[in-house]
C-alpha positions as CSV (number, residue, x, y, z in Angstrom):
1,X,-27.6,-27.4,-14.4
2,X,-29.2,-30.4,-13.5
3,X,-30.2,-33.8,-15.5
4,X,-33.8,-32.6,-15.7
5,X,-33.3,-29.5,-16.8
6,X,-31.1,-30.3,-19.4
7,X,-33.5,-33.3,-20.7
8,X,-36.2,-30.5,-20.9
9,X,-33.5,-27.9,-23.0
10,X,-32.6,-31.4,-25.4
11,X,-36.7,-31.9,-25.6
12,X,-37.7,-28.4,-26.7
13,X,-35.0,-28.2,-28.8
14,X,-35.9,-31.4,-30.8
15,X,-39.3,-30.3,-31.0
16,X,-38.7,-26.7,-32.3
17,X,-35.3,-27.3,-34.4
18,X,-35.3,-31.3,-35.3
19,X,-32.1,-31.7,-34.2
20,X,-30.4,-33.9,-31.9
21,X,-32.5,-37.1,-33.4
22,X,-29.6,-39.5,-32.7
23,X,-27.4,-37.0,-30.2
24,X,-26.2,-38.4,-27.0
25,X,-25.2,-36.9,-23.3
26,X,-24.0,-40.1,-21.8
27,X,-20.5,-39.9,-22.0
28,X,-20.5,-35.6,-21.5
29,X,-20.9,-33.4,-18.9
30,X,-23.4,-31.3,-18.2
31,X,-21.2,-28.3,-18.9
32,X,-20.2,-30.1,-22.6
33,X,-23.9,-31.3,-23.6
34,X,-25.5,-27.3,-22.8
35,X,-22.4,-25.9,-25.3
36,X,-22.7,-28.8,-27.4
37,X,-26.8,-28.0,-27.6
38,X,-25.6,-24.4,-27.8
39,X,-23.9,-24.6,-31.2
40,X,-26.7,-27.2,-32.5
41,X,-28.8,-24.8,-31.7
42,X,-27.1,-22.0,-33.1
43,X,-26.0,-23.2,-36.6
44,X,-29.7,-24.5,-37.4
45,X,-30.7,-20.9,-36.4
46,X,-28.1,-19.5,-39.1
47,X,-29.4,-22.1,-41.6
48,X,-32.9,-20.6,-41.0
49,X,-31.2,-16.8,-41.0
50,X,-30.7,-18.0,-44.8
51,X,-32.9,-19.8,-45.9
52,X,-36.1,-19.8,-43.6
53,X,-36.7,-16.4,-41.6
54,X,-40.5,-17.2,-41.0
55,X,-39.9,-19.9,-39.5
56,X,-37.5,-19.0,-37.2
57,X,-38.8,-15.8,-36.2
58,X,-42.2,-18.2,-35.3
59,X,-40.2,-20.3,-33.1
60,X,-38.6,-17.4,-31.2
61,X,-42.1,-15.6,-30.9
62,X,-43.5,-18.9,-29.5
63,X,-40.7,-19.3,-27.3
64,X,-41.9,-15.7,-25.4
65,X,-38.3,-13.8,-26.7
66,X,-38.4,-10.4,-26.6
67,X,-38.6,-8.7,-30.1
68,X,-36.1,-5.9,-29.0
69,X,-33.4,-8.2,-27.7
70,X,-33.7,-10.4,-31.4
71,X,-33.2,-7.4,-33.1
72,X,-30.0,-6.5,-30.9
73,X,-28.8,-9.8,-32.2
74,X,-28.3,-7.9,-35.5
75,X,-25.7,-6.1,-36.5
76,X,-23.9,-5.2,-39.5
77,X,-20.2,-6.1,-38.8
78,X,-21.5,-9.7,-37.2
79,X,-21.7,-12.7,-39.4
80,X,-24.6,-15.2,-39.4
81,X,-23.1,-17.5,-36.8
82,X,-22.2,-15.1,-34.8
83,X,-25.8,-13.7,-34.9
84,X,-26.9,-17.7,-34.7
85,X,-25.6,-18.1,-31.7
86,X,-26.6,-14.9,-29.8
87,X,-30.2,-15.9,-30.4
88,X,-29.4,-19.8,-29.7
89,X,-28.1,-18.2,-26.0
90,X,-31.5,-15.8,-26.1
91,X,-33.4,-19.3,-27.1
92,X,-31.5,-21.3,-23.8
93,X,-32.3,-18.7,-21.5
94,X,-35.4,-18.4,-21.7
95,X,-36.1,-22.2,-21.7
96,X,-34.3,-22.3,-18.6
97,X,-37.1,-19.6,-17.4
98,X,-39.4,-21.4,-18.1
99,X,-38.3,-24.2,-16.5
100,X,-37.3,-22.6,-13.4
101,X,-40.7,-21.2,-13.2
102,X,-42.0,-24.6,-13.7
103,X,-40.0,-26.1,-10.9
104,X,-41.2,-23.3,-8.7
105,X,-44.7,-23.7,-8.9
106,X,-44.4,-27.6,-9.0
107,X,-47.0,-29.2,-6.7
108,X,-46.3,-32.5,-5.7
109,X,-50.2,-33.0,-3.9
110,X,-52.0,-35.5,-6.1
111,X,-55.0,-34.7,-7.3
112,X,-54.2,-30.9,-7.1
113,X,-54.5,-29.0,-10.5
């Protein structure tokens, strides 16, 4: 995973979840900011699992995640974390889709839309 990619996951993540307002990568590696971002991630989405479904079934439906592999997520003998976190990984793959995508598809001609 590279620096830009990771600024984009940190990004979309601040704009869908308000988190990471005063979080730093500095002093981390790559490897310890994605996990790091993973379980940010994933305890704000049990936090809404509680108290906010709405909202974050709108952020997932936004983000283009596939209804059937949200409701795999559920399952009666798995706890809210552990059902926090599978959708936090579902969340970070498919920003990292999206990005790839985005890097494919980059032009770098000016003036070219």
């Amino acid at each position: 995973m590279n620096s830009g990619e990771l600024d984009y996951l940190k990004s979309k993540s601040k704009q869908d979840f308000e988190v990471l307002k005063k979080w730093t990568t500095s002093v981390m590696t790559p490897e310890e900011a994605y996990e790091n971002l993973r379980s940010l991630i994933g305890a704000q989405m049990q936090k809404m699992l509680d108290n906010n479904v709405k909202s974050l079934l709108d952020i997932l439906y936004q983000t283009d995640i596939s209804e059937a592999k949200v409701k795999a997520c559920f399952s009666l003998d798995k706890t809210s974390r552990e059902i926090g976190l599978e959708m936090a990984d579902l969340y970070l793959m498919r920003l990292q889709q999206k990005w790839s995508t985005r890097q494919q598809f980059k032009t770098d001609i000016e003036g070219d839309w």
